[in-house]
C-alpha positions in Angstrom: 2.5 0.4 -24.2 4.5 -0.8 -27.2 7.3 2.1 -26.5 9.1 2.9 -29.7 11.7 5.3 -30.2 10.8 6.8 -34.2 13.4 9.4 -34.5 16.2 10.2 -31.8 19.9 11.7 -32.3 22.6 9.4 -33.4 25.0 10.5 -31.0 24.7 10.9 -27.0 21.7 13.2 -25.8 22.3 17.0 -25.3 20.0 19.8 -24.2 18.0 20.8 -27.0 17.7 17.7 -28.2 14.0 16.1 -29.8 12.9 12.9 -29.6 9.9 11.4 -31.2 8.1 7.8 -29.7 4.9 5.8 -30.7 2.9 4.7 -27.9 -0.2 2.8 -27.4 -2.9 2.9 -25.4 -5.8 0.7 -24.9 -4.3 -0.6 -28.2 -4.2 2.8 -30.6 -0.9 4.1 -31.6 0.0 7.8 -30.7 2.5 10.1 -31.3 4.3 11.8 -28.5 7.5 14.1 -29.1 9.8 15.0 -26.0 12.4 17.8 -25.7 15.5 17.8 -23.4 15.3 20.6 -21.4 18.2 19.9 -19.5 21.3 17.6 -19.4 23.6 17.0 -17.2 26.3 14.3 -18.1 26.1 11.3 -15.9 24.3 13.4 -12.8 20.4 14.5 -14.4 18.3 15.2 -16.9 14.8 16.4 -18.0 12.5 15.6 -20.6 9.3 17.9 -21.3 6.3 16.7 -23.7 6.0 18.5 -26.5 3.5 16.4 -28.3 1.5 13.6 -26.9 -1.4 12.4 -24.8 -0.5 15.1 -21.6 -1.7 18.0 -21.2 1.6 18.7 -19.1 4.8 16.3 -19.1 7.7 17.0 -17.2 10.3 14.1 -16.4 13.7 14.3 -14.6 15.9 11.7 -14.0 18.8 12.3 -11.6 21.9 10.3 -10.4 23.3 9.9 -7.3 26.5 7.9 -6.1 25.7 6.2 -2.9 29.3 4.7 -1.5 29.9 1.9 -4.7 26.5 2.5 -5.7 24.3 4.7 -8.4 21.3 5.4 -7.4 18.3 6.3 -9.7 15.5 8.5 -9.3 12.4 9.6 -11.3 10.4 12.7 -10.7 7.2 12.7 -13.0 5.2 16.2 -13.1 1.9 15.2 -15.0 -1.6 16.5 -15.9 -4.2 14.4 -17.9 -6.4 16.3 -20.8 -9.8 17.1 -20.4 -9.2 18.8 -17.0 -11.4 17.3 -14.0 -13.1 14.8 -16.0 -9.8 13.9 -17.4 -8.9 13.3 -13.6 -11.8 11.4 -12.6 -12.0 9.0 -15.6 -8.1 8.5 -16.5 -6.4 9.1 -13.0 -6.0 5.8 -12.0 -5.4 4.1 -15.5 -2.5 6.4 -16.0 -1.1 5.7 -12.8 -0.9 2.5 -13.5 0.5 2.8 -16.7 3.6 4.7 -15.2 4.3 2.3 -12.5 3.8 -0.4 -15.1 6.3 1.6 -17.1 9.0 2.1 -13.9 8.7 -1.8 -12.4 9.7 -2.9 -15.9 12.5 -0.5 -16.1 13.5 -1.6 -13.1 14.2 -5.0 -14.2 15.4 -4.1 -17.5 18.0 -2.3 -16.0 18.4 -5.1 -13.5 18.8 -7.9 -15.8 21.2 -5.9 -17.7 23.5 -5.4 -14.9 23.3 -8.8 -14.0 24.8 -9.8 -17.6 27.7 -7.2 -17.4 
């Protein structure tokens, strides 16, 4: 989706905090601004679309230690634009585009552990 971070805090996150990406999709750049909605050092937080190609975003991370262990999780709230057609003609697309999104995460975050 050629993910780039534009304009982000230069210190750690914080409620209240903005931060501004470029996407693309099927190839054309888009804007899409997030806002913090709620933080919660090392345990959760929430990120709600401000700007961008959602009608409704809404995504929390939380934490959990499991025994030696921190597990991840990802709650995604979505709806596309355009209502029912929106549905019909994007559903699946954007589906794919999160998992797509969440499997390489995944082995970003995998690689990376496996170097430190």
């Amino acid at each position: 989706m050629g993910f780039r971070i534009l304009k982000a805090p230069e210190r750690s996150l914080r409620e209240g905090d903005r931060i501004d990406y470029q996407i693309r999709i099927l190839g054309l750049p888009l804007r899409w601004r997030t806002l913090i909605t709620e933080w919660d050092e090392g345990h959760a937080f929430a990120d709600f679309q401000e700007k961008g190609p959602y009608r409704h975003w809404l995504h929390r991370h939380t934490f959990t230690e499991v025994g030696n262990e921190v597990v991840m999780h990802d709650r995604v709230d979505y709806e596309l634009p355009l209502g029912i057609p929106g549905r019909i003609f994007g559903g699946a697309f954007v589906r794919r585009q999160i998992r797509k999104i969440f499997d390489y995460r995944e082995g970003a975050i995998g690689s990376f552990l496996a170097r430190n």
